[in-house]
C-alpha positions in Angstrom: -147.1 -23.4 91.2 -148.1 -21.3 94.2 -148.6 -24.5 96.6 -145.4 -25.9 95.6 -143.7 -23.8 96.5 -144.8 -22.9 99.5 -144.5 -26.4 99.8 -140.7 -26.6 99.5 -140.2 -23.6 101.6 -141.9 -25.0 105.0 -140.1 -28.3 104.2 -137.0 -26.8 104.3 -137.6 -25.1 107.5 -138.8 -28.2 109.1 -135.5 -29.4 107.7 -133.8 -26.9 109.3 -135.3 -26.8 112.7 -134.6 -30.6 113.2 -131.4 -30.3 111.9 -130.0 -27.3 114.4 -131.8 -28.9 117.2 -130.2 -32.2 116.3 -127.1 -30.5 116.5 -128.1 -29.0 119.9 -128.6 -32.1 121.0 -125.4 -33.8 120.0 -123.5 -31.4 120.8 -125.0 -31.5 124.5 -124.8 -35.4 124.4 -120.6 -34.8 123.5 -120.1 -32.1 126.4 -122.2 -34.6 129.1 -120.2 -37.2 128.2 -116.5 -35.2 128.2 -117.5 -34.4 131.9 -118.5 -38.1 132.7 -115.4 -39.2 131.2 -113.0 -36.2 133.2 -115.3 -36.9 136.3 -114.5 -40.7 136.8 -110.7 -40.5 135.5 -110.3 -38.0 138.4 -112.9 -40.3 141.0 -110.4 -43.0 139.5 -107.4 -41.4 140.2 -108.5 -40.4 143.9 -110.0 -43.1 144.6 -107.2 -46.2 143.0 -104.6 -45.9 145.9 -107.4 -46.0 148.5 -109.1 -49.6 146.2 -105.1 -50.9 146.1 -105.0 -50.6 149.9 -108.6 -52.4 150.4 -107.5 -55.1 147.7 -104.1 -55.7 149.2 -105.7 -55.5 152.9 -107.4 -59.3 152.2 -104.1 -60.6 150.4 -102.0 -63.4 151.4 -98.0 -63.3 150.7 -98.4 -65.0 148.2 -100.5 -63.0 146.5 -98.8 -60.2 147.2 -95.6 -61.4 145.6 -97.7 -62.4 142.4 -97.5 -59.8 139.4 -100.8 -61.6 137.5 -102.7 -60.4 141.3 -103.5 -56.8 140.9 -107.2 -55.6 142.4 -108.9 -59.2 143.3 -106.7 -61.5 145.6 -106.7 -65.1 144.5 -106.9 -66.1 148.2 -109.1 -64.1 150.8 -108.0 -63.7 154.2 -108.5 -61.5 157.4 -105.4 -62.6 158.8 -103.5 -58.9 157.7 -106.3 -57.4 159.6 -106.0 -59.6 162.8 -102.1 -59.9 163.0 -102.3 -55.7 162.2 -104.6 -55.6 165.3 -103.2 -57.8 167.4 -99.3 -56.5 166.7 -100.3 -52.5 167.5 -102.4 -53.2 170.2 -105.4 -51.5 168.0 -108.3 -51.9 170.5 -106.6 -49.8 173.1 -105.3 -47.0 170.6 -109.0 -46.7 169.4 -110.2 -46.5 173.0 -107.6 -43.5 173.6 -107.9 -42.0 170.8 -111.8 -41.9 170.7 -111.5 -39.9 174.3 -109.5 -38.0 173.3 -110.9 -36.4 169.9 -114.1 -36.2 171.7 -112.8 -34.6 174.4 -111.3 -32.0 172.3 -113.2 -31.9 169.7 -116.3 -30.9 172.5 -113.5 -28.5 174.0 -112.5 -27.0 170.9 -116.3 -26.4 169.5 -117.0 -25.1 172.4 -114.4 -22.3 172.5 -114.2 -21.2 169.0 -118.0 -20.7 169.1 -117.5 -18.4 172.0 -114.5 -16.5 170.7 -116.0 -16.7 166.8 -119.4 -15.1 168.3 -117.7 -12.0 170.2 -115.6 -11.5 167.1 -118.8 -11.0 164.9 -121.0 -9.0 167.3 -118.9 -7.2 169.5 -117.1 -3.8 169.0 -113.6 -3.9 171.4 -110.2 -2.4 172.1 -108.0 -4.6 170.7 -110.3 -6.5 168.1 -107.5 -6.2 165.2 -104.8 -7.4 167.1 -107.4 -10.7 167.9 -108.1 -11.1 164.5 -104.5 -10.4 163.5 -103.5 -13.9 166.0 -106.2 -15.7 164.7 -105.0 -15.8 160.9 -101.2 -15.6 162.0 -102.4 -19.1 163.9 -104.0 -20.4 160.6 -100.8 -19.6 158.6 -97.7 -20.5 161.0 -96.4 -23.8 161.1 -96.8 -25.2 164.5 -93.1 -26.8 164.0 -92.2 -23.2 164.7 -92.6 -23.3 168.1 -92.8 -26.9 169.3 -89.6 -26.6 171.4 -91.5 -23.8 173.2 -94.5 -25.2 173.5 -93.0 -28.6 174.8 -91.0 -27.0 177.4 -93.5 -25.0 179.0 -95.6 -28.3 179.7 -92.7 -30.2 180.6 -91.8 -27.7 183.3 -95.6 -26.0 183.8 -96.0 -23.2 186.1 -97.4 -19.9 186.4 -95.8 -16.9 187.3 -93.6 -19.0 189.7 -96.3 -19.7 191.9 -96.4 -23.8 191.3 -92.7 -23.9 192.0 -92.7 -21.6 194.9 -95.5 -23.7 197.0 -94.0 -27.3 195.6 -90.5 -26.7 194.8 -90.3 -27.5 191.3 -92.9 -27.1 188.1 -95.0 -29.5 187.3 -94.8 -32.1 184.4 -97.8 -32.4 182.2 -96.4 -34.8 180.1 -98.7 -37.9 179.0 -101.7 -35.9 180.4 -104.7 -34.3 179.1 -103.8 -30.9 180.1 -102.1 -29.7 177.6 -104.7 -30.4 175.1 -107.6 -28.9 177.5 -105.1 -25.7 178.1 -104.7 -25.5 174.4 -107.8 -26.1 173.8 -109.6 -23.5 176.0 -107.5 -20.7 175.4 -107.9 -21.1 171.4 -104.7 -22.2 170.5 -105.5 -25.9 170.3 -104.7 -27.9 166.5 -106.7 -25.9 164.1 -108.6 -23.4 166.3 -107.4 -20.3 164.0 -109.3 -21.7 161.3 -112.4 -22.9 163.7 -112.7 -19.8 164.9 -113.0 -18.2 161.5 -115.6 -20.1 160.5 -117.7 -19.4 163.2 -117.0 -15.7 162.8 -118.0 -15.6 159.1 -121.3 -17.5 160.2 -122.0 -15.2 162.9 -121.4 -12.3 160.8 -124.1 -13.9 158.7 -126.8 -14.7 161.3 -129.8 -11.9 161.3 -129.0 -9.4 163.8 -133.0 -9.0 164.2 -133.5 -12.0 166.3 -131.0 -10.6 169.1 -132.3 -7.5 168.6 -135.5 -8.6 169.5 -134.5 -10.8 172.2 -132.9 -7.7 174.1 -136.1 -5.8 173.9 -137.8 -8.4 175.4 -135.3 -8.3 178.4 -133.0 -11.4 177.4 -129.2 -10.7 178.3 -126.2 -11.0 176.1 -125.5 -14.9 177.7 -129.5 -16.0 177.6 -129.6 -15.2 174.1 -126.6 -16.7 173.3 -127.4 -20.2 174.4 -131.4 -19.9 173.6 -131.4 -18.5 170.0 -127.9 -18.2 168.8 -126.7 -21.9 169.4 -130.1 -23.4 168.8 -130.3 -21.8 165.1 -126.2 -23.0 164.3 -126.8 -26.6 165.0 -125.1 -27.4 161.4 -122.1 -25.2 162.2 -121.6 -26.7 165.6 -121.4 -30.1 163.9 -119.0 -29.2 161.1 -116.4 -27.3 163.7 -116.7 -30.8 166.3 -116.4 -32.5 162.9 -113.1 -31.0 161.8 -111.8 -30.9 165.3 -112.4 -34.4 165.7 -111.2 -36.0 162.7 -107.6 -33.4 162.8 -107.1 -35.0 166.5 -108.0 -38.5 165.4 -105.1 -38.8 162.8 -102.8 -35.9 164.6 -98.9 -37.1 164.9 -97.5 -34.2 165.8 -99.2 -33.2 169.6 -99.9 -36.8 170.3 -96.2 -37.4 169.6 -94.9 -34.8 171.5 -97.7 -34.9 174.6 -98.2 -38.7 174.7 -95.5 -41.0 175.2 -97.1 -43.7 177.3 -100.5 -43.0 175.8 -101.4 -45.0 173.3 -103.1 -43.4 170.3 -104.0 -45.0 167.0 -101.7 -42.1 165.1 -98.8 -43.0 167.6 -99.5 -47.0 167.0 -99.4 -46.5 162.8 -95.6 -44.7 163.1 -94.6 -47.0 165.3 -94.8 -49.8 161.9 -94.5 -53.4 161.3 -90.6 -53.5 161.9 -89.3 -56.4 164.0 -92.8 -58.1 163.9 -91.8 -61.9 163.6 -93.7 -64.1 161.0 -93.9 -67.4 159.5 -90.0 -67.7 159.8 -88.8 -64.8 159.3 -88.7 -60.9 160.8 -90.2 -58.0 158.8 -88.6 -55.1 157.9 -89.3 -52.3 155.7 -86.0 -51.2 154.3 -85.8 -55.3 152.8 -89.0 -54.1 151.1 -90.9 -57.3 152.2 -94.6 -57.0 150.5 -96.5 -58.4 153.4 -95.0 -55.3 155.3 -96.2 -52.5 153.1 -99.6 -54.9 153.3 -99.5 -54.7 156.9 -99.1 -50.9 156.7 -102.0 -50.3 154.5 -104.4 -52.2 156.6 -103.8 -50.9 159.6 -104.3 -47.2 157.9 -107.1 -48.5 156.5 -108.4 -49.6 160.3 -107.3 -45.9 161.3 -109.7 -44.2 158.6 -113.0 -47.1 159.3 -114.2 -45.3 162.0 -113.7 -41.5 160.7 -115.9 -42.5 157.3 -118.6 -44.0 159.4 -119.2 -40.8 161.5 -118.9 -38.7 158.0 -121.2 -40.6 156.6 -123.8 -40.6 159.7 -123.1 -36.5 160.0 -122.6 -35.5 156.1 -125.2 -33.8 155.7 -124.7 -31.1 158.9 -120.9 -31.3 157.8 -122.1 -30.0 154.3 -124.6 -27.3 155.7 -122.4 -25.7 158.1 -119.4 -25.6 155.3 -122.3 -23.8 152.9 -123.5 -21.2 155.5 -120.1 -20.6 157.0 -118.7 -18.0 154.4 -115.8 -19.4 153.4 -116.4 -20.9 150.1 -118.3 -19.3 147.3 
């Protein structure tokens, strides 16, 4: 009588171990998949406008025009892509505009890391009202002053003294300067929030290791470039990064510095309208499919090259981002 029941009793607590860790386990099976299923309906709705472009991008017309066509043309063709280059002049906008990101992109790094590092180390007069330009950069709309800002490159001097040895100011207009002035005083596209980051990862670096390097006799610029810029390799990379792909797919300096210059921004608002083909002119406001088609691949030949550096540089990108500060 004894043995059965203890018989019963460890049965039923076998029973009820396999039962609540059955439950454990279903109920962990239900929440993996409600995040699988929220995770690609979001990736999905990211990423469908991006997969329409690609789809429609090796289209014909007629495919276009056909409601049955949705993701996979009927008819494959590169002739968007060609006709897209060829229209826009695309090989020459991406030689422009790959001299010009890099060259300030490399400017831009350069002087945020400068500005970010005395920010984080150095005690000054003054060192509010810095930090007070820096976020009011981050938050004002550079609309604001873009009257300002064109004028005093249109007519450039300094203190009178360009006009009084040539006669008149000079015109900077379709011209690197104005990016390489912006750029080196801090003031170029983004720089408020560059120079941000670097402070926060400055402000994060050990102290120690300059400490040590001053003992050993190392001045404020040797240490700088031997053991401060060595050890923020990742950082360096994600500021170039940002600064590069903001100038790559900026409209609003390279419309108002470049007129002549032909960037691959300036080339993809210029548009499709007037292009002549197959009989008949395009034109956006007739809401002709091939158009919008047109559009979307060129965009798409606009983005190619950003998302083949990201990819080559991702993982610098996502370690500077991590030990910069900003993001929990």
């Amino acid at each position: 009588m004894y043995s059965i029941k203890t018989e019963s009793k460890g049965e039923n607590r076998v029973k009820k171990y396999f039962n609540t860790h059955a439950a454990k386990h279903a109920r962990r099976i239900a929440s993996a998949s409600f995040r699988y299923i929220i995770l690609v309906g979001l990736c999905y709705y990211i990423l469908s406008p991006l997969l329409l472009k690609i789809s429609m991008s090796f289209m014909t017309e007629n495919d276009l025009i056909d409601k049955l066509v949705v993701y996979i043309p009927r008819n494959f063709t590169l002739w968007n892509y060609k006709q897209a280059a060829s229209f826009l002049d695309y090989w020459t906008g991406l030689r422009n505009t790959i001299l010009i990101s890099l060259f300030a992109g490399a400017v831009q790094m350069m002087t945020c890391t400068f500005i970010g590092y005395g920010l984080a180390r150095f005690n000054f007069k003054g060192k509010g009202i810095v930090m007070a330009v820096v976020f009011f950069s981050i938050i004002t709309p550079p609309m604001t002053y873009q009257t300002s800002m064109y004028l005093h490159f249109r007519y450039f001097d300094v203190f009178g003294i360009i006009q009084s040895l040539t006669g008149a100011p000079l015109n900077l207009m379709d011209s690197f300067w104005p990016l390489l002035i912006l750029s080196i005083t801090g003031f170029g596209f983004k720089n408020g929030l560059y120079i941000y980051m670097m402070r926060q990862y400055f402000r994060g670096f050990p102290v120690e290791l300059e400490e040590a390097a001053y003992v050993d006799g190392s001045g404020v610029f040797r240490t700088f470039f031997r053991i401060i810029l060595p050890n923020a390799k990742s950082m360096l990379v994600t500021v170039f990064m940002f600064a590069f792909a903001w100038q790559w797919t900026d409209t609003f300096y390279s419309t108002m510095f470049f007129s002549k210059i032909k960037t691959l921004s300036n080339l993809l608002g210029k548009g499709f309208e007037g292009m002549f083909v197959e009989g008949h002119t395009l034109s956006l406001k007739a809401g002709q499919p091939l158009t919008v088609a047109l559009g979307g691949t060129y965009s798409l030949m606009v983005i190619l090259p950003l998302i083949i550096v990201y990819i080559i540089v991702q993982k610098q990108v996502t370690e500077g981002i991590e030990r910069s500060g900003i993001v929990g």
